[in-house]
C-alpha positions in Angstrom: -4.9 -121.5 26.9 -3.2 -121.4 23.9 -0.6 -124.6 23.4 2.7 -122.4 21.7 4.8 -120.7 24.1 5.3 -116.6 23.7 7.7 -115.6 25.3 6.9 -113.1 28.4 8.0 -110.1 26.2 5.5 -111.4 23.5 2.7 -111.9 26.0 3.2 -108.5 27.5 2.2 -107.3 24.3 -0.5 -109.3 23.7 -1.8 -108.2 27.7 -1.9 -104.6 26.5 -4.5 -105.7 23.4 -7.5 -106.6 26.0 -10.3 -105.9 23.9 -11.0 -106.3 19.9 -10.8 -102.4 19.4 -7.1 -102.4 20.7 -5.9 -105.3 18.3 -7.0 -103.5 15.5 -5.3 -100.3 16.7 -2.4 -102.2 16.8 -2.8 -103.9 13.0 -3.3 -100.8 12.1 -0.8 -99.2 13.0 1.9 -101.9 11.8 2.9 -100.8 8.1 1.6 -103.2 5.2 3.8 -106.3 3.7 4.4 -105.3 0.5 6.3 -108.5 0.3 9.3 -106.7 -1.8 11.6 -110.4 -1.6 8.0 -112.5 -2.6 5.1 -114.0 -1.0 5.3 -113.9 2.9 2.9 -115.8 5.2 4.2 -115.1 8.8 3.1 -116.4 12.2 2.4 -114.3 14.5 5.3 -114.2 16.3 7.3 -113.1 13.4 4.6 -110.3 13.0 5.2 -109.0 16.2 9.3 -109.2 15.7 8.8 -107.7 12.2 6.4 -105.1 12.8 5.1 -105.5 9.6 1.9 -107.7 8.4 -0.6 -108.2 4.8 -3.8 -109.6 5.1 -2.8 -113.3 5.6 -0.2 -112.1 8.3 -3.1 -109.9 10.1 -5.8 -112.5 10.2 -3.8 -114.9 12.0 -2.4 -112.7 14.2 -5.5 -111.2 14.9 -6.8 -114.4 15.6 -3.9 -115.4 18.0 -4.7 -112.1 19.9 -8.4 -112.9 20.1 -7.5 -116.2 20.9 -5.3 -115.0 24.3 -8.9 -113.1 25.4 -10.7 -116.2 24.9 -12.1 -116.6 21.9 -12.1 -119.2 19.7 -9.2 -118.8 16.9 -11.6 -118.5 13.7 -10.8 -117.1 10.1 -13.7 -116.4 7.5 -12.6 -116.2 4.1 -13.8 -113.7 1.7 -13.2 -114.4 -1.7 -13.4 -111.9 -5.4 -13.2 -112.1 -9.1 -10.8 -110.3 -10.7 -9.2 -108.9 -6.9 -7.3 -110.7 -4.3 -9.5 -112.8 -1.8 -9.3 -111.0 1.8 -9.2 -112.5 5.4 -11.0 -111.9 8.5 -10.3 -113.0 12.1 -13.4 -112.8 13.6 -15.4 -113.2 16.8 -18.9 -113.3 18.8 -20.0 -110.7 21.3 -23.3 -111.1 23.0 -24.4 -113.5 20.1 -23.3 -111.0 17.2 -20.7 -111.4 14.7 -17.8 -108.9 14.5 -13.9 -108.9 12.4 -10.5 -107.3 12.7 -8.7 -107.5 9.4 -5.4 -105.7 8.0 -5.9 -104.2 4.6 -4.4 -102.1 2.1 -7.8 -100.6 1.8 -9.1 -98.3 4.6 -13.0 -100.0 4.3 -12.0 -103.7 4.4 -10.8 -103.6 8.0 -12.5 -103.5 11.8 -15.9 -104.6 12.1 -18.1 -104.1 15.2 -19.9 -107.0 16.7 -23.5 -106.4 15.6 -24.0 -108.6 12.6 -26.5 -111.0 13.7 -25.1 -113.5 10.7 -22.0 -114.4 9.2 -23.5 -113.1 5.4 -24.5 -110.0 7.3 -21.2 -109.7 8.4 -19.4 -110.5 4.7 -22.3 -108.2 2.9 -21.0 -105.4 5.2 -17.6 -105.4 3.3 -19.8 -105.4 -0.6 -19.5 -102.1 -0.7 -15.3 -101.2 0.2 -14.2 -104.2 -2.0 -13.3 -103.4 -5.3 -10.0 -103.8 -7.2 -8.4 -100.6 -9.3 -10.8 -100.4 -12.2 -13.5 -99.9 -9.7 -15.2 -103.0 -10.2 -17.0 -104.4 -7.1 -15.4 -108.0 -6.9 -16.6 -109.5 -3.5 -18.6 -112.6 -4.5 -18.5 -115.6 -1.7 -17.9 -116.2 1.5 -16.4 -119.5 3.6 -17.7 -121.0 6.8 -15.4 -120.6 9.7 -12.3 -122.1 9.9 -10.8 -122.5 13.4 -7.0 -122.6 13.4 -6.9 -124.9 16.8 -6.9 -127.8 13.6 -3.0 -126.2 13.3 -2.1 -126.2 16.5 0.1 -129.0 15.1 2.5 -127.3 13.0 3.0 -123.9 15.7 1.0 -121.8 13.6 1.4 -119.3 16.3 5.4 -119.5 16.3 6.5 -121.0 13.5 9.8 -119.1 12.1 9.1 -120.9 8.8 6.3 -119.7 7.0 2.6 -121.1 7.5 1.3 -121.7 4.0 -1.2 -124.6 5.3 -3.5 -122.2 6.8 -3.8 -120.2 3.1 -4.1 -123.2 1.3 -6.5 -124.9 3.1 -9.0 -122.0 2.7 -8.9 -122.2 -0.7 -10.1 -125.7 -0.7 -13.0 -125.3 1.3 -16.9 -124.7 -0.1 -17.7 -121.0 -0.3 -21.6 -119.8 -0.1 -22.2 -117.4 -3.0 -23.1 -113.8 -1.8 -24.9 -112.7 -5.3 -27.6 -114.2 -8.0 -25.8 -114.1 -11.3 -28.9 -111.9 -11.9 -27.6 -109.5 -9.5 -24.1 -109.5 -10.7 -24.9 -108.6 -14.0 -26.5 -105.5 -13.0 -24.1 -104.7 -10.9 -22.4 -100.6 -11.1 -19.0 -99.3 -10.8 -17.6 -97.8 -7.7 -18.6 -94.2 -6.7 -15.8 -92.1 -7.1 -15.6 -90.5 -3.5 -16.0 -94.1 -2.2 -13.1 -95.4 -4.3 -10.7 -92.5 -3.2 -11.4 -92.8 0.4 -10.9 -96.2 0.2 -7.0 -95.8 -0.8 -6.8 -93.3 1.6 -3.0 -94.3 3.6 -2.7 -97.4 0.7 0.9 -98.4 0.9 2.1 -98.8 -3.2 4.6 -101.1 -4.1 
């Protein structure tokens, strides 16, 4: 079991998200962080007293919800050029790989468990991730990073925010997805694929 204590009001929540599908219903249906008063990095506890979440915020409360089914708390970094990176809480099902993630982009969100590797898994976002001049940006990926290594500072509960779990991803090695070859060559989003992705976007 997880170490941090929820509260029974907390864990009656998390009871009612028994399976993958149902956390992502419920990131989905919080409103996006725009951060109006400046970078946020909830817990999940202040997630679920907030109602409100980015991607950071999502991950690890996705990962605190997957957690309470039994899985193992893991992230996986994905990281762009020229576009924010993105974060995925993700999970194994019958030996396949599968994500819930909170985005501001409608493509860049649930994965099913049926990507036999993690690159299968990151490739499967190459498409949807692209910043606002329609330039496909996705470029690397991290290993996963299981959060149990902050169990230490209540990344779970905390009330302050938990910047250690952002900043340590960005020191870790990330495996390239594309040959510079590739890259070069590389095309501009489609148009129908670029408005269906900022299909329910939240603006600042």
């Amino acid at each position: 079991m997880p170490p941090d204590d929820f509260t029974a009001a907390e864990r009656a929540v998390f009871r009612r998200l028994a399976t993958p599908e149902r956390i992502q219903r419920f990131l989905d249906e919080l409103p996006y962080n725009k951060e109006p008063h400046g970078p946020t990095c909830r817990s999940p506890r202040r997630v679920l007293r907030d109602r409100t979440a980015q991607c950071m915020e999502g991950a690890l409360f996705g990962a605190v919800a997957l957690r309470m089914l039994g899985h193992p708390p893991l992230l996986l970094d994905l990281e762009a050029v020229r576009d924010d990176d993105h974060v995925l809480a993700i999970f194994r099902s019958r030996g396949h790989w599968g994500a819930l993630a909170k985005s501001n982009y409608s493509g860049l969100r649930y994965r099913e468990p049926v990507y036999r590797t993690l690159r299968e898994l990151a490739m499967s976002y190459f498409e949807h991730y692209y910043n606002l001049r329609k330039e496909k940006t996705l470029r690397r990926y991290s290993r996963p990073v299981n959060l149990r290594r902050f169990d230490s500072i209540h990344w779970m509960t905390a009330e302050e925010d938990v910047w250690a779990v952002p900043e340590y991803l960005t020191t870790i090695a990330h495996t390239p997805l594309l040959a510079p070859r590739i890259v070069a060559r590389l095309g501009r989003v489609d148009d129908r694929l670029f408005a269906a992705g900022l299909v329910g976007r939240a603006s600042r």
